[in-house]
C-alpha positions in Angstrom: 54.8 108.4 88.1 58.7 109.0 88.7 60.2 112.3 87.8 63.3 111.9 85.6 66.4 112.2 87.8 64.5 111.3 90.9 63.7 107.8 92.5 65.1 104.0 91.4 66.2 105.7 87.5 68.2 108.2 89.3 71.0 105.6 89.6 71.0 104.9 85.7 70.5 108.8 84.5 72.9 110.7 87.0 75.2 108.6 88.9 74.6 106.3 91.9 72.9 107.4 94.8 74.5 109.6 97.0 72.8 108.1 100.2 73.7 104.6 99.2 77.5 104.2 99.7 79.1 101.1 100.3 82.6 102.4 100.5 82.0 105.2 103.4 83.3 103.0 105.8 86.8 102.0 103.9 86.8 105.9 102.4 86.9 107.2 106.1 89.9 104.8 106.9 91.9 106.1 104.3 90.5 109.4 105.2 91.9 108.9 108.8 95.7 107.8 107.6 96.1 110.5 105.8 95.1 113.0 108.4 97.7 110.7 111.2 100.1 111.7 108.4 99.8 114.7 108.2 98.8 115.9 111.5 99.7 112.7 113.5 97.5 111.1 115.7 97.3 114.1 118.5 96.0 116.2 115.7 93.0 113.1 114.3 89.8 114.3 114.9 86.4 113.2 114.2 85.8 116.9 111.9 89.1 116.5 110.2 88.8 112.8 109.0 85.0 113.7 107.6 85.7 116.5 105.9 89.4 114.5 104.3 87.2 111.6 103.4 84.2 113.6 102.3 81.6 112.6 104.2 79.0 114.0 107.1 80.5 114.0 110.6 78.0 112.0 111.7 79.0 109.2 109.6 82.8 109.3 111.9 79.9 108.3 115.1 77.8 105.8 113.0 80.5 104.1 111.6 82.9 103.8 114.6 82.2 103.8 118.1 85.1 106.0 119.0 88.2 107.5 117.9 89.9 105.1 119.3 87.7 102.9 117.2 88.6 104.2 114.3 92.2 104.8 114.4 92.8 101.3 115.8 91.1 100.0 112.1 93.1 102.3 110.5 96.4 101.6 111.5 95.2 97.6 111.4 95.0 98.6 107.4 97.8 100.3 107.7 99.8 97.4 109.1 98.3 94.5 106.9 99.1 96.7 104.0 102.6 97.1 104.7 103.1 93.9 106.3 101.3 92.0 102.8 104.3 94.0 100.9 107.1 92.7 103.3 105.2 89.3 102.7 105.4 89.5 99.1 109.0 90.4 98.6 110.0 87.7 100.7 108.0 84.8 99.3 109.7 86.1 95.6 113.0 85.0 97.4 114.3 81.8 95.7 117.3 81.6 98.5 119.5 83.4 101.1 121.5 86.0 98.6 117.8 86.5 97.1 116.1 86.9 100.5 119.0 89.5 101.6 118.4 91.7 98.4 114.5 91.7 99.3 115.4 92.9 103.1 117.3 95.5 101.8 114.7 96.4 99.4 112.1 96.6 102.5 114.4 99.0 104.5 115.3 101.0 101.3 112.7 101.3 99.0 109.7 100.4 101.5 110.2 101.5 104.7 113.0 104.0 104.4 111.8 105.2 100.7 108.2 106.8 101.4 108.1 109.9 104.3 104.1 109.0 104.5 104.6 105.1 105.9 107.3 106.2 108.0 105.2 108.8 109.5 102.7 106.3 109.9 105.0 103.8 111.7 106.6 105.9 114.1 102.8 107.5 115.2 101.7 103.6 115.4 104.6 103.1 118.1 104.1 106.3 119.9 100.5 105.2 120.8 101.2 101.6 120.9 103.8 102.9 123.4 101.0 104.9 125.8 98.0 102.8 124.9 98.7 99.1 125.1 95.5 98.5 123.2 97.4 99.3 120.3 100.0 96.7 121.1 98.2 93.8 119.4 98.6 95.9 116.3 102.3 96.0 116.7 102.4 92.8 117.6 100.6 91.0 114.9 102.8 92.9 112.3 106.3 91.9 113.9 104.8 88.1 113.8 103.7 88.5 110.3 107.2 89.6 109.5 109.2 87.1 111.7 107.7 84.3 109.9 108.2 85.4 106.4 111.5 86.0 107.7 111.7 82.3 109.5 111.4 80.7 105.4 114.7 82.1 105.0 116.7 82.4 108.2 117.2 80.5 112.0 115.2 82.1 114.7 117.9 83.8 116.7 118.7 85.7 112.9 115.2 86.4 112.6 114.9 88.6 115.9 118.2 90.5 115.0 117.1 90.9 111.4 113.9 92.5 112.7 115.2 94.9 115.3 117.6 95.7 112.5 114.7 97.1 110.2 112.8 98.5 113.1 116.0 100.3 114.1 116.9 101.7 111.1 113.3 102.6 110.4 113.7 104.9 114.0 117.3 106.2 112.9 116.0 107.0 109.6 112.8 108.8 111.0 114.4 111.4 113.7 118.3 111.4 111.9 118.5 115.2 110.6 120.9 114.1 107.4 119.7 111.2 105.3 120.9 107.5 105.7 122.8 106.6 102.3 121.7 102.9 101.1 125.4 101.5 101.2 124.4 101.7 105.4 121.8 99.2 105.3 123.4 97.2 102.8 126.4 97.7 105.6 124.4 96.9 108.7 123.2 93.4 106.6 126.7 92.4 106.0 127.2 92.7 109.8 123.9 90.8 110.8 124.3 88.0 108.3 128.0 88.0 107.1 129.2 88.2 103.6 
């Protein structure tokens, strides 16, 4: 006999089973980015991502094989997330003027506009800088943004367009007084004319 709120009807009468969780693994991902954000990746550890994501330490160790593990998957999301948006915006981009508009968009409003992502991106390149297992990561994501790039502009624009964002993503990371918008819309005019 089965006990109300016990055994296979515990699912249908209380909610699913907490020991069955087929998100954990994506939840502690999250989990890590937002402790890389706010404590940056010196100050990730195994304790502080369980307890953000709400889960047992021992699913950090059963789930990843190390730290390194694990923040290597989560900047990979982190990457393909931001790297899908760049994608987006420029695929939306009928022609030059249009594809323009959308890289200033991607400086401003994506890049520049959220402190989290840019947090995010400047711990990537500090540990992409020390550990050059993390350099696939960086590398995959200026690909992926070179060739939606390419769709619009010649190869030697591409390069310069890129440092460009990465450049002003830096600037705008460590400068103590904000950059306005009118200086990215200023450093385009200089990269691609007007």
């Amino acid at each position: 006999m089965v006990t109300p709120g016990r055994g296979r009807d515990d699912a249908q009468n209380h909610g699913p089973n907490p020991r069955y969780d087929p998100d954990r693994r994506e939840r502690i991902v999250a989990a890590c980015l937002d402790v890389i954000a706010e404590r940056g990746v010196d100050g990730t550890s195994a304790r502080r991502v369980a307890a953000q994501a709400g889960v047992p330490l021992g699913s950090i160790t059963y789930h990843f094989e190390s730290m390194e593990v694990l923040l290597h998957r989560s900047f990979r999301r982190f990457t393909d997330i931001v790297a899908d948006r760049f994608e987006r915006r420029m695929a939306a981009a009928a022609n030059p003027r249009e594809a323009r508009a959308a890289i200033e968009a991607i400086i401003s409003e994506d890049v520049l506009g959220n402190d989290r992502d840019l947090v995010l991106t400047t711990e990537l390149y500090a540990v992409a800088a020390r550990n050059k297992s993390f350099r696939d990561l960086t590398a995959r994501w200026m690909l992926r943004s070179r060739v939606a790039l390419e769709k619009h502009f010649d190869p030697l624009t591409v390069r310069v367009l890129d440092a460009t964002i990465e450049g002003l993503t830096l600037h705008r990371a460590l400068d103590i007084e904000p950059q306005p918008r009118e200086m990215v819309a200023a450093a385009l005019d200089r990269v691609l004319g007007d």
